[in-house]
C-alpha positions, 0 to 999 in steps of 0.5 A: 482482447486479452491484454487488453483485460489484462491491463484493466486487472493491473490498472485496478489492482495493482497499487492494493497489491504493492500494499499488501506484499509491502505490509506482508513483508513488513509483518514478516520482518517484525516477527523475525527481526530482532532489533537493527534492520530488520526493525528499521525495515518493519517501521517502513514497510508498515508505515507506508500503507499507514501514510496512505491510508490516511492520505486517502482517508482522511487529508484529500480534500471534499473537491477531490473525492467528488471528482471520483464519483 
């Protein structure tokens, strides 16, 4: 019975998670980072949470958000 709660915390929260140590690594990255990777890295890790924000918030179409409800 406890994996079984287990795999409900990972299937819930686990993409949030990856979101959050990616943009916390991409802040961690621009702040120490002076130009080169670092900044490359930065754009990335912080882009991608943006592009899926706005994925999710803005371009998925009405059919697609009614499914969920």
């Amino acid at each position: 019975m406890k994996q079984q709660h287990h795999h409900g915390f990972w299937h819930m929260w686990g993409w949030p998670v990856v979101l959050g140590v990616l943009t916390t690594f991409g802040l961690i990255s621009a702040l120490f980072s002076d130009g080169g990777l670092g900044d490359i890295l930065a754009w990335i890790a912080l882009g991608v949470p943006c592009v899926v924000c706005v994925w999710y918030g803005w371009c998925r179409r009405p059919s697609d958000k009614a499914g969920e409800s």
